[in-house]
MARBA-3410 file (N, C-alpha, C, O; in Angstrom, 1 decimal):
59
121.8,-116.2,16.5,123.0,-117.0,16.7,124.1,-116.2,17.4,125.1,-116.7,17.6 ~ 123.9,-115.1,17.7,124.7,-114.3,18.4,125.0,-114.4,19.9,125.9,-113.7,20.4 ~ 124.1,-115.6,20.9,124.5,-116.3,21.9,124.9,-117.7,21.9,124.9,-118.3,23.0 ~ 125.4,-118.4,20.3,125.6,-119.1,20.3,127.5,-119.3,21.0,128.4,-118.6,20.5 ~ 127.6,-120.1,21.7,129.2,-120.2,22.4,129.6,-121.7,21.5,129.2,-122.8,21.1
130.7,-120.6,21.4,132.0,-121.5,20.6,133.3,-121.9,21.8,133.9,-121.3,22.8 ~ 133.4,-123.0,21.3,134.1,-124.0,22.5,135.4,-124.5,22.0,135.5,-124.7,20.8 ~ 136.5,-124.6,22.7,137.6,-125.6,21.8,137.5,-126.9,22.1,138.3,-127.8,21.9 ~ 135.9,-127.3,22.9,136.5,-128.9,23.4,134.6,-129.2,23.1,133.7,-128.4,23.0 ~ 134.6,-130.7,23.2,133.5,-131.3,22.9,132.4,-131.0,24.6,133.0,-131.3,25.6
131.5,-130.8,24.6,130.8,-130.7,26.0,129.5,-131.9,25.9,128.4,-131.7,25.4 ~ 129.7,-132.7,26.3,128.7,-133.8,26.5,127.2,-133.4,27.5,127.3,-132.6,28.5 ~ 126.1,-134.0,27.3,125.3,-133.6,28.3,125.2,-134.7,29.4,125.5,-135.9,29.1 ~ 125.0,-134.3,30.5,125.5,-134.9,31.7,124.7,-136.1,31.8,123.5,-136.1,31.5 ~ 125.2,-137.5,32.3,124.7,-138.9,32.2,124.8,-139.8,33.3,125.9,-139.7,33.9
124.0,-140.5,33.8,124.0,-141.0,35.1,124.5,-142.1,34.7,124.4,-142.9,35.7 ~ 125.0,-142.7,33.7,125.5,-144.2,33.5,127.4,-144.3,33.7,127.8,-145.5,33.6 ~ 128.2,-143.6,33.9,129.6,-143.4,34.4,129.3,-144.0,36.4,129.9,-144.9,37.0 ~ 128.1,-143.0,37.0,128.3,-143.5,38.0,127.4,-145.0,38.3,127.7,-145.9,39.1 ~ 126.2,-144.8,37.3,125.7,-146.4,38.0,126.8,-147.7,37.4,126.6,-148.9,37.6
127.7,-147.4,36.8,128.5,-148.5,36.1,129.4,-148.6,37.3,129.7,-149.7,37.7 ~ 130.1,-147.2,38.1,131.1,-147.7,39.2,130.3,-148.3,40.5,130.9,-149.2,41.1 ~ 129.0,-148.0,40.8,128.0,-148.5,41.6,127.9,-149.9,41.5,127.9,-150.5,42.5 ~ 127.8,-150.7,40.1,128.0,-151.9,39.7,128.5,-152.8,40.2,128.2,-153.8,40.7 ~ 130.0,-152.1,39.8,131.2,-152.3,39.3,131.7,-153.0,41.5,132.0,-154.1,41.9
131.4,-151.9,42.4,131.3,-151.9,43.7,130.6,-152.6,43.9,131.1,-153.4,44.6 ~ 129.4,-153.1,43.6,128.5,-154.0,44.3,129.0,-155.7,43.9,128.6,-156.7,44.5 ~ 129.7,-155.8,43.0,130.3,-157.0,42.2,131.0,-157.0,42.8,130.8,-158.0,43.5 ~ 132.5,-156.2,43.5,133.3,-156.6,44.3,132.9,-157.4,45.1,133.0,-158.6,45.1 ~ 132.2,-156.3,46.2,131.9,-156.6,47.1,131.0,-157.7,47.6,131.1,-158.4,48.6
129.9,-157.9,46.4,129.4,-159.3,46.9,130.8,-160.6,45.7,130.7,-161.8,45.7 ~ 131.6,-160.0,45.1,132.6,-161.5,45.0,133.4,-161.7,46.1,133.9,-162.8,46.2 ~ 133.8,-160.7,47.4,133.7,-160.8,48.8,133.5,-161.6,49.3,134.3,-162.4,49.7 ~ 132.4,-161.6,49.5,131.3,-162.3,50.3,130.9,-164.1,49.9,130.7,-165.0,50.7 ~ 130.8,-164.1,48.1,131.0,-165.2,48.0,132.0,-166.1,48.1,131.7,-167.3,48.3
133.3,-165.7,48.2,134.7,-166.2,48.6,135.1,-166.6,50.0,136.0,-167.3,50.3 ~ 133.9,-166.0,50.9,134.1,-166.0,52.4,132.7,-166.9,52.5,131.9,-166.5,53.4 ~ 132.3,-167.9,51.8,131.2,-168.7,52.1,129.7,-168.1,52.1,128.9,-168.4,53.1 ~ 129.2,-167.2,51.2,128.4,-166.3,51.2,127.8,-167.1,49.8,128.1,-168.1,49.2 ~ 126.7,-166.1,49.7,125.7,-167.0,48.6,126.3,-165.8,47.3,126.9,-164.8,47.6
126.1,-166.2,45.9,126.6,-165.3,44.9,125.4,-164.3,44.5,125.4,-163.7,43.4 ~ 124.8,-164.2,45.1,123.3,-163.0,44.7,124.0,-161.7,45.0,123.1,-160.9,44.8 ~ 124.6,-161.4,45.2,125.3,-159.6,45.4,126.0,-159.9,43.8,125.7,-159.5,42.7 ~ 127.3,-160.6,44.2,127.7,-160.3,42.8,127.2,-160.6,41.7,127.8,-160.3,40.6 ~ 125.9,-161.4,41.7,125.5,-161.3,40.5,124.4,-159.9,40.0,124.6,-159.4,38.9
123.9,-159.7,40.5,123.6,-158.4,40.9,123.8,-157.1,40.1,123.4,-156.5,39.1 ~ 125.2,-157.1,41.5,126.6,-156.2,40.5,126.9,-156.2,39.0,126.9,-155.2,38.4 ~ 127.2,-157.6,38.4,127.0,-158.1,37.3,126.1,-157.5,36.0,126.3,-156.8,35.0 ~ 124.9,-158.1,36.9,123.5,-157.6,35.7,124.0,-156.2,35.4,124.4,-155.8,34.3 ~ 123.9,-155.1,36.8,123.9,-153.6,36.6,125.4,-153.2,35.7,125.4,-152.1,35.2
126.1,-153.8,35.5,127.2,-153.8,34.4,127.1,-153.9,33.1,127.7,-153.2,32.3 ~ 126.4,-154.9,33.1,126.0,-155.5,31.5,124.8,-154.4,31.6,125.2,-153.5,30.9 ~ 123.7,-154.0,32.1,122.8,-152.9,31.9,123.5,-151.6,31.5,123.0,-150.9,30.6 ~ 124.3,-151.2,32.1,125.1,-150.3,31.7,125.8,-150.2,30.4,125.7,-149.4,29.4 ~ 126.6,-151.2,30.5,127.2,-151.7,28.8,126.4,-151.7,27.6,126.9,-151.5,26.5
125.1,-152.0,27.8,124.2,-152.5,27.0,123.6,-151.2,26.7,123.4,-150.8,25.5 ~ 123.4,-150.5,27.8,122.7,-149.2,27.5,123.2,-147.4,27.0,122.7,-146.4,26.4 ~ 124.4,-147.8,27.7,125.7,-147.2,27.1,125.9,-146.5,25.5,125.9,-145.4,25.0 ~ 126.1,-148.1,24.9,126.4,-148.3,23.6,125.8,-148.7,23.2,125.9,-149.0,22.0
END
């Protein structure tokens, strides 16, 4: 226990769900975009699912 490190703050192990949630989060814009400019809603729904996958998988 003598290389054990003492911290004053909590250190999380590193997680790829912060960025696929903003990746989501971007592809939902972008295709609600597209749907608003006469575009089909398949991007933002998309976007959507990978949100709720995220949310879902998150917590």
């Amino acid at each position: 226990m003598a290389h054990e490190k003492n911290h004053d703050y909590h250190i999380l192990q590193p997680s790829i769900q912060p960025l696929l949630g903003a990746i989501g989060a971007f592809i939902m814009l972008f295709g609600s975009v597209i749907y608003f400019h006469d575009g089909g809603p398949w991007m933002a729904l998309i976007g959507l699912a990978i949100v709720i996958y995220v949310m879902v998988a998150w917590w």
